[in-house]
Each structure stands twice: as structure tokens, then as C-alpha cells.
Steps between C-alpha positions, in 0.01 A plus 500: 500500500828331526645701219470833676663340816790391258487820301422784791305804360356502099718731326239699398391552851856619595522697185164716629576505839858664463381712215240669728750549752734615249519888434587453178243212445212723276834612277438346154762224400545450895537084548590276742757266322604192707924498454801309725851604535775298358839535654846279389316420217502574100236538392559609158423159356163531622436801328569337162301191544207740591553725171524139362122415642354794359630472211300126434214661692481733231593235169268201660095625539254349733458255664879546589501687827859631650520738782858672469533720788748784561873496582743791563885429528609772699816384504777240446391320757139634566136546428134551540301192387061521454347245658148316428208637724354212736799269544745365700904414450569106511715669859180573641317199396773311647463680832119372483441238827378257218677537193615174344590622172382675184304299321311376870419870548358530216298199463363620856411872411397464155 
């Protein structure tokens, strides 16, 4: 559909296909986690706000649903930030022949 031409391979699919190539994919607690690079950038901040999210995931039940994801500050001016599974950065988007804007994307793929 037009979603996997947006999206590229499931991550699940990826996640299989890399751990069978993998060596070290039958290991137990081997995974396949889905992380960019930030460079020039603190990122600090966003750790907090993420310790923040879990924090009112766990003191707000159902039907609340927050995804925090993980962040590493590796430095001043560094880091390692999780990303969700299946999407694609507003950059990319952008890049897209016919992207108008957000909210036209998504009242065209949703």
C-alpha cells in the first residue's frame, strides 16, 4: 500500500531479517533498537522530559497511552536518541514529490 512506499520495510521485517543474518541474533536479550546520532546538540533536556513522561505514564492508568523512548547524553554536546519503528522525520516527508504539509499528509494516509 502507500504506507509501505512512504515507510520502506515493516520494522519487524527488518528486525528478522538482520537478526538471522546476525551472529549474535539467537543470543537472548539480542534486539534491534532503531537510534540516530545527535551532534552540536544538548540533549540533556530531552532526557528529563522523557523521565518526566514516564513518570505520568506510570501515575495516569489506561486509556492514557505515552510512548517515552530512550535517550543517552553522551556528552555536553551529544547523544543517542530511540526512535519510533515505522516512521518518517518531517525532513523526509518534506523531501516527498507531494508533500504539502502535515496535516494534508495525514488526511491522505490515514
Amino acid at each position: 500500500g502507500s504506507l509501505d512506499q512512504l515507510y520502506g520495510e515493516p520494522w519487524a521485517d527488518k528486525v528478522e531479517r538482520i537478526r538471522r543474518a546476525s551472529p549474535h541474533g539467537r543470543r537472548s536479550g539480542w534486539a534491534l533498537v532503531p537510534l540516530l546520532s545527535k551532534a552540536n546538540d544538548d540533549v540533556r533536556q530531552e532526557v528529563f522530559v522523557m523521565q518526566l513522561l514516564r513518570l505520568l505514564e506510570r501515575a495516569f492508568p489506561a486509556p492514557l497511552w505515552l510512548r517515552p523512548y530512550a535517550i543517552l547524553s553522551t556528552g555536553p554536546r551529544s547523544g543517542l536518541i530511540e526512535f519510533s519503528p515505522n516512521t518518517q522525520s518531517l525532513h523526509a516527508l518534506k523531501k516527498l514529490p507531494r508533500f504539502g504539509s502535515l496535516e494534508e499528509h495525514f488526511l491522505d494516509h490515514y
